[in-house]
C-alpha positions in Angstrom: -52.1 34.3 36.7 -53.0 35.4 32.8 -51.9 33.4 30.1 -48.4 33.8 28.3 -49.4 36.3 25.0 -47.9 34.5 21.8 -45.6 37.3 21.8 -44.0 36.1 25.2 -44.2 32.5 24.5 -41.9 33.6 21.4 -39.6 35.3 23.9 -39.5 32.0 25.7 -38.6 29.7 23.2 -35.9 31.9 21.9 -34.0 32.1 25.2 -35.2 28.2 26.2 -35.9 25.8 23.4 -33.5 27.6 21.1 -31.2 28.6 23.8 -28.4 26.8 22.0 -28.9 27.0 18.3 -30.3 30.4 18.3 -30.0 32.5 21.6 -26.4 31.7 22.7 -24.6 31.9 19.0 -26.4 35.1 19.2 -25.3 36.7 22.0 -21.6 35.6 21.3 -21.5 37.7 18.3 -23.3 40.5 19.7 -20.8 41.0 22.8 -17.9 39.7 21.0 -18.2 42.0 18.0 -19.4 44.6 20.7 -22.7 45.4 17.9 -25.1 47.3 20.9 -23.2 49.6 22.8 -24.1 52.3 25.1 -25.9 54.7 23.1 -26.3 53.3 19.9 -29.1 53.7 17.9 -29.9 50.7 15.7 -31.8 50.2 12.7 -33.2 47.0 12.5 -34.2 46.0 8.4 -37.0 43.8 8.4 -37.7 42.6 5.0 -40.7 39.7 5.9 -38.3 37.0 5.3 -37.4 34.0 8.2 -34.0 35.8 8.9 -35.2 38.9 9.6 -37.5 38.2 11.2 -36.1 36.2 13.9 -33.1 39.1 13.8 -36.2 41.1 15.0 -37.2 38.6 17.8 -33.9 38.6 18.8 -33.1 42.7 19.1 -36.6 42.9 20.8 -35.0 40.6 23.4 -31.8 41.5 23.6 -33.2 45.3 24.5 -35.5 44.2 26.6 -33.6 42.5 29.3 -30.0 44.0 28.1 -28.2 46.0 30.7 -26.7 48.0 28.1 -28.5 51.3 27.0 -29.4 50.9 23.7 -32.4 51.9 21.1 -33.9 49.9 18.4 -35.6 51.1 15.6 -37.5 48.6 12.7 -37.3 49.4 9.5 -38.9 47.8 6.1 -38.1 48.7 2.9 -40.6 48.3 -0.1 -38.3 47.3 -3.1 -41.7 47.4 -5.4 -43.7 44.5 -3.4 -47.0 43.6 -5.0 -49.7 45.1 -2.8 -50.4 41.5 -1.1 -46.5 41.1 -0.5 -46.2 44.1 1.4 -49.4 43.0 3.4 -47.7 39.7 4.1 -44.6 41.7 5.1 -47.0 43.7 7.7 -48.7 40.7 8.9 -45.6 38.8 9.8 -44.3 41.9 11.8 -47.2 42.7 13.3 -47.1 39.0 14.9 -44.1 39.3 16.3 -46.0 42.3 18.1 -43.8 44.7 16.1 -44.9 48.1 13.7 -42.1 49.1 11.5 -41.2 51.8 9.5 -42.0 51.2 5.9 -40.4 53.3 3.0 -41.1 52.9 -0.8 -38.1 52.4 -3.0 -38.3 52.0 -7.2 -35.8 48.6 -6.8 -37.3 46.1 -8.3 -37.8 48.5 -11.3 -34.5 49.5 -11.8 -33.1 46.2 -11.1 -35.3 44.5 -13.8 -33.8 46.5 -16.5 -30.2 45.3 -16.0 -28.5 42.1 -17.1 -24.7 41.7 -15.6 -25.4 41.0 -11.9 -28.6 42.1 -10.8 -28.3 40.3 -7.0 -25.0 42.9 -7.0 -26.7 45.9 -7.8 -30.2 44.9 -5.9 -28.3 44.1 -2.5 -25.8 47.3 -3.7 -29.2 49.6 -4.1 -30.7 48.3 -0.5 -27.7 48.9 1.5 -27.8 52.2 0.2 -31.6 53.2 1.1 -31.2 51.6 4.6 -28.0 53.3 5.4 -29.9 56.7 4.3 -33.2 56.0 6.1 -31.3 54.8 9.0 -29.4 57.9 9.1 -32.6 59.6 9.0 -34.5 58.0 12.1 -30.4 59.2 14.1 -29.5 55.7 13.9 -25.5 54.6 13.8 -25.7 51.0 13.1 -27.8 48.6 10.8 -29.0 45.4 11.4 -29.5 42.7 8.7 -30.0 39.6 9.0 -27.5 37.3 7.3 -26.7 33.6 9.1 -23.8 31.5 9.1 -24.6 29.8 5.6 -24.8 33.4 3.6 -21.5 33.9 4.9 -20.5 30.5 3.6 -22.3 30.9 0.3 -20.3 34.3 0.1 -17.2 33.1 0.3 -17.5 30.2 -2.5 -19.4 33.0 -4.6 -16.3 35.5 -4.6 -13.7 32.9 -5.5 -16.5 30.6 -8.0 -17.8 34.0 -9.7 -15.9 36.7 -9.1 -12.7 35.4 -9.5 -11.4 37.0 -6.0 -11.3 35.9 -2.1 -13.9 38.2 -0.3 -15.6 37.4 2.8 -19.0 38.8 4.3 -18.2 40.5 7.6 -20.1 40.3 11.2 -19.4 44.2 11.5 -18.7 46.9 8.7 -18.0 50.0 8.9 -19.7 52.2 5.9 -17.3 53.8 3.4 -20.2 56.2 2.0 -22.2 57.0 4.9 -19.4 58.2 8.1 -20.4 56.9 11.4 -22.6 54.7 10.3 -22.1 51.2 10.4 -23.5 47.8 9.6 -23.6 44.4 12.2 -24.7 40.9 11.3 -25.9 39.6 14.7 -27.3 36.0 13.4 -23.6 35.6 11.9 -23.0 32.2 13.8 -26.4 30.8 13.6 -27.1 28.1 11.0 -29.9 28.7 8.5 -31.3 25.2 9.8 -31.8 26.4 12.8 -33.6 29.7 11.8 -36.1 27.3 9.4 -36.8 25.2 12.9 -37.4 28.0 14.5 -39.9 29.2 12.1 -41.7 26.4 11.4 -43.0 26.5 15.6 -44.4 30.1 14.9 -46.8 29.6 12.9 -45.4 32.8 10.9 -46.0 32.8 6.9 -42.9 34.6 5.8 -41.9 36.1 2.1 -39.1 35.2 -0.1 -37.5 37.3 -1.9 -39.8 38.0 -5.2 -37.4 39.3 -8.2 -36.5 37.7 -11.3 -33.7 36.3 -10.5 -35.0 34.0 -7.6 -38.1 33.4 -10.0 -36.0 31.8 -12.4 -35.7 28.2 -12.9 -32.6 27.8 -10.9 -32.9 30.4 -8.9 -29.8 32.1 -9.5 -25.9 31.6 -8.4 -26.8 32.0 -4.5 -29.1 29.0 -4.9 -26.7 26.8 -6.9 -24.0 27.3 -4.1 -26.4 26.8 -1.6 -27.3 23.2 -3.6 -23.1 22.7 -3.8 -23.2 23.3 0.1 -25.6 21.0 1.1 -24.1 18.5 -1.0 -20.6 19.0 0.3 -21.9 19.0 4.1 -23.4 15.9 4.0 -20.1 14.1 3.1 -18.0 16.8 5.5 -20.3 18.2 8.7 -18.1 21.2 9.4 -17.7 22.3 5.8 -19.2 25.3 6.4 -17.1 26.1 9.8 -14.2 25.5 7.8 -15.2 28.0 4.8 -15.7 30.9 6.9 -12.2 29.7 9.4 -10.4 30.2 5.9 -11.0 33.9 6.0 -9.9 34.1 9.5 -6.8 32.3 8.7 -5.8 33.7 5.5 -1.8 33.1 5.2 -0.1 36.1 2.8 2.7 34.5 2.1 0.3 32.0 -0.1 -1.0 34.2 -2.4 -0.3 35.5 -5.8 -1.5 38.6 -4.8 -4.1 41.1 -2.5 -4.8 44.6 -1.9 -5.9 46.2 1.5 -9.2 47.5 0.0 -11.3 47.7 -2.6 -10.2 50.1 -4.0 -6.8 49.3 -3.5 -3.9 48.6 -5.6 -2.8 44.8 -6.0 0.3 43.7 -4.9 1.3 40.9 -6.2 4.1 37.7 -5.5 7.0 39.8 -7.9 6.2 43.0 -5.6 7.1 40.8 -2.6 10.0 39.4 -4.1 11.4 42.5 -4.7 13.6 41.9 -7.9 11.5 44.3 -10.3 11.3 41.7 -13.0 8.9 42.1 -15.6 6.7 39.2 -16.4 7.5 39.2 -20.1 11.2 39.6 -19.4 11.0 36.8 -16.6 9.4 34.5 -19.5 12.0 35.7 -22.0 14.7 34.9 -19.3 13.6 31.6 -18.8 13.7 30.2 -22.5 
């Protein structure tokens, strides 16, 4: 009998020694949000980082031995990687025993040259070359490979920063590309779990190399992330509990909300019916 290649021993310890942090949070999400169906064709981004990269390890699998007939197609987008970054990104695919698709994008460039929220625009520019590339390649869906903490970090981003209640999604449909769609199948696994996971493969992963994560503090993300880890270790499930608030979000407790973004706001003195004006409701009171 021939030895185990590293790329099944990989396959084994997903399904085995990560069976519970990694394999079975991510099939739960896959089948509950129903992300591979018959006939889908999904784009699968692959950026060099740990997430996804093990999102890759885990579509690999899940095809392989799925009943369900599905394709996969990897895709890795150059934002403007130095020359031994995108090597790196190569490298790291390549043991994983996958070969994707790279395309060049000018992100890094345009994203330098703006100071109001450049993670906004950055992530805001890459969904927009993967959803066109994907479309490309006949793909419907797109996988990236955000955990259970970026949808945490999210969460206390919208309401610290933005000043709103927004919440990062397991599935999306795409509002500027029709039938396309995007899935998040690592939504339930903890970014813990992805960094023990790594740390057996012997993989040499990139972080993300702009500015902003250069910077001294590297950025709001990371300061959240730092006011996470603080929180959790006084309250375990304080992450649980951030991302149950958006799945239990009681109308009749807000000021106001709208039903999309580009919606109108209707606030408590729509509800209430009585067509008051707030300076005339001040006015009435003193």
């Amino acid at each position: 009998m021939s030895e185990p290649t590293p790329r099944d021993q990989r396959e084994h310890d997903l399904t085995t020694r990560f069976r519970k942090q990694i394999w079975r949070p991510f099939l739960s999400v896959v089948s509950r949000y129903r992300m591979a169906q018959p006939g889908d064709r999904i784009a699968v981004c692959l950026s060099g980082g740990k997430d996804s990269l093990l999102l890759a390890l885990c579509m690999r699998t899940l095809k392989k031995y799925s009943t369900v007939p599905f394709e996969v197609v990897y895709l890795s987008m150059d934002p403007g990687y130095s020359p031994d970054n995108r090597a790196r990104v190569l490298a790291a695919a390549r043991s994983l025993g996958i070969s994707p698709e790279v395309f060049d994008t000018d992100i890094y460039q345009v994203v330098d040259t703006v100071d109001t929220s450049p993670c906004h625009v950055c992530a805001a520019m890459r969904r927009g070359y993967l959803y066109k590339e994907a479309q490309k390649r006949g793909c419907n869906r797109i996988a990236l490979g955000h955990h259970r903490d970026d949808a945490a970090e999210t969460i206390l981003l919208s309401i610290l920063y933005g000043g709103q209640f927004s919440a990062m999604l397991p599935r999306l449909k795409s509002e500027n590309y029709p039938g396309m769609e995007l899935i998040r199948p690592l939504y339930e696994v903890r970014e813990r779990a992805i960094r023990n996971w790594l740390a057996t493969t012997g993989i040499t992963p990139i972080t993300c190399a702009c500015r902003v994560t250069r910077s001294r503090d590297g950025g709001k993300r990371a300061r959240v992330k730092r006011l996470l880890a603080m929180l959790e270790a006084e309250q375990p499930n304080i992450v649980d509990n951030i991302i149950a608030s958006s799945d239990r979000v009681n109308l009749a407790t807000l000021l106001g909300y709208r039903d999309g973004l580009d919606a109108p706001v209707t606030t408590l003195m729509d509800r209430l019916g009585e067509g008051i004006q707030k300076a005339d409701f001040v006015d009435r009171l003193f």
